[in-house]
C-alpha positions as CSV (number, residue, x, y, z in Angstrom):
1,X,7.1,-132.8,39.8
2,X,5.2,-130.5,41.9
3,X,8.1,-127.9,42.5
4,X,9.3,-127.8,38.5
5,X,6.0,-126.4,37.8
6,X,6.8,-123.7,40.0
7,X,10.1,-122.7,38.6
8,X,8.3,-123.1,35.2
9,X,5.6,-120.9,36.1
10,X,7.9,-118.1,37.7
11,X,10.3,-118.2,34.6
12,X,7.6,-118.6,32.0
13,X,5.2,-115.4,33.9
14,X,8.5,-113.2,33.9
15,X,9.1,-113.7,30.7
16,X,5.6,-113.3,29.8
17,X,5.3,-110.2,31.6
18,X,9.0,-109.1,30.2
19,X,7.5,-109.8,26.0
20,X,4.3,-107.9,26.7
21,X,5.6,-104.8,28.6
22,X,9.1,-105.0,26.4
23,X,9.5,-106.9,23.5
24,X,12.6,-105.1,22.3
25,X,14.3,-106.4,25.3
26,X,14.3,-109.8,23.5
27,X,14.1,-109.7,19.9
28,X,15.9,-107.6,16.9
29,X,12.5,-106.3,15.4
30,X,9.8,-105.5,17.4
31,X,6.5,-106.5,15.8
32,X,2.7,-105.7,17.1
33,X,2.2,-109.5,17.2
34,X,4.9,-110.0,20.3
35,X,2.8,-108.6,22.9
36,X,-0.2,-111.7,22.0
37,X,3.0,-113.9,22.6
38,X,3.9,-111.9,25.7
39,X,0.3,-113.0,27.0
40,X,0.4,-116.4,25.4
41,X,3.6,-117.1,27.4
42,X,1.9,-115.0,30.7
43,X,-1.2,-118.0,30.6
44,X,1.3,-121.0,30.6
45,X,3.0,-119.4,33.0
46,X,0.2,-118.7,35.5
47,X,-1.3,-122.7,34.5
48,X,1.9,-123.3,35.6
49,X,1.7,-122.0,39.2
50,X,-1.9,-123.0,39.0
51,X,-1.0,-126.9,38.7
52,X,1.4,-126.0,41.6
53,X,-0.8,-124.7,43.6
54,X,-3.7,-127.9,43.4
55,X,-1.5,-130.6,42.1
56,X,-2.2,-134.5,42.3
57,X,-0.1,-136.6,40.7
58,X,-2.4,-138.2,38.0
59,X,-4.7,-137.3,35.1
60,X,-5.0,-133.4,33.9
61,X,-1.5,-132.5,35.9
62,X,0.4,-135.2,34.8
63,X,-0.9,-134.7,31.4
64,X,0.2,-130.7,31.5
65,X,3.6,-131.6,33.0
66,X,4.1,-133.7,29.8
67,X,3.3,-130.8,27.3
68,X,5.2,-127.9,29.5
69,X,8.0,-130.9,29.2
70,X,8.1,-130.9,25.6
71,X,7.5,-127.3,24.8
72,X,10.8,-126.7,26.6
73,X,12.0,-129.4,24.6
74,X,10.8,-127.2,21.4
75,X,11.9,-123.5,22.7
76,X,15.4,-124.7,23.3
77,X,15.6,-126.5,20.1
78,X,13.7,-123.4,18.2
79,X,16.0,-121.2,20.5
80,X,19.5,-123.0,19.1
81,X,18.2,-121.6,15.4
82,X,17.1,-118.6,16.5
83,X,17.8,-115.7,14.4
84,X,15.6,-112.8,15.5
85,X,16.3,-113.2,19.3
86,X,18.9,-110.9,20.9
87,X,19.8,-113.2,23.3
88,X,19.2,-116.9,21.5
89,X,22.1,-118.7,23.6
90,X,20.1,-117.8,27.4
91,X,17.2,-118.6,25.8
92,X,18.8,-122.2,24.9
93,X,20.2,-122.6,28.4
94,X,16.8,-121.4,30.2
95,X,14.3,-124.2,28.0
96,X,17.1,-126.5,28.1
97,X,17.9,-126.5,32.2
98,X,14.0,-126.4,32.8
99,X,13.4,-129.8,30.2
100,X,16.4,-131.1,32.3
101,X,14.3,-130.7,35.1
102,X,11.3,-131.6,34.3
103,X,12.5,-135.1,32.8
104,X,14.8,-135.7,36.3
105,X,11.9,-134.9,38.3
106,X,9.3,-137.0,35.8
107,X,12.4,-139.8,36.1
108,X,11.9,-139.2,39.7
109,X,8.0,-139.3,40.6
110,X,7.7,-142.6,38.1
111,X,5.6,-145.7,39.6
112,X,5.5,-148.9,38.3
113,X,2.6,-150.1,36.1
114,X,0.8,-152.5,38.3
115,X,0.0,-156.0,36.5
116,X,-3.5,-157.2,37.5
């Protein structure tokens, strides 16, 4: 689990750093409002490398690997609709391949629940 949030956290701080610097590399209209999500997307990205960098595998990581989990899960599926993106199909395959990942390696790094 350890390694996904560091391909999370490189993709998620690119594009982060991409939307802030550039939004009208990614969508149709540019609005003022895409460089908060520019940032927005910057801190997941940088949580992301910081749960690499001092991960255990319970409590507060485990519970951030679920959430960065399902808002891939969210982004691809909000990606598939995706009207105002210029490129809404690689945004799809991006969030998709990265939830892929993060549920093999959740899949993976499972433990049994002990009975006492």
């Amino acid at each position: 689990m350890k390694w996904a949030f560091l391909i999370s956290g490189i993709v998620e701080l690119l594009a982060g750093i991409i939307t802030y610097q550039n939004p009208a590399m990614l969508f149709i209209e540019v609005q003022s409002t895409y460089q908060f999500y520019g940032l927005s997307i910057s801190v997941l990205g940088i949580t992301n490398l910081l749960c690499f960098k001092y991960y255990h595998d319970q409590g507060l990581c485990r519970s951030i690997y679920l959430s960065m989990m399902f808002f891939h899960a969210v982004v691809a599926i909000l990606s598939y609709r995706a009207s105002g993106l210029i490129y809404p199909k690689e945004a799809l395959a991006t969030h998709l391949g990265l939830f892929v990942l993060f549920v093999l390696m959740y899949m993976k790094d499972l433990k049994p629940i002990l009975k006492e």
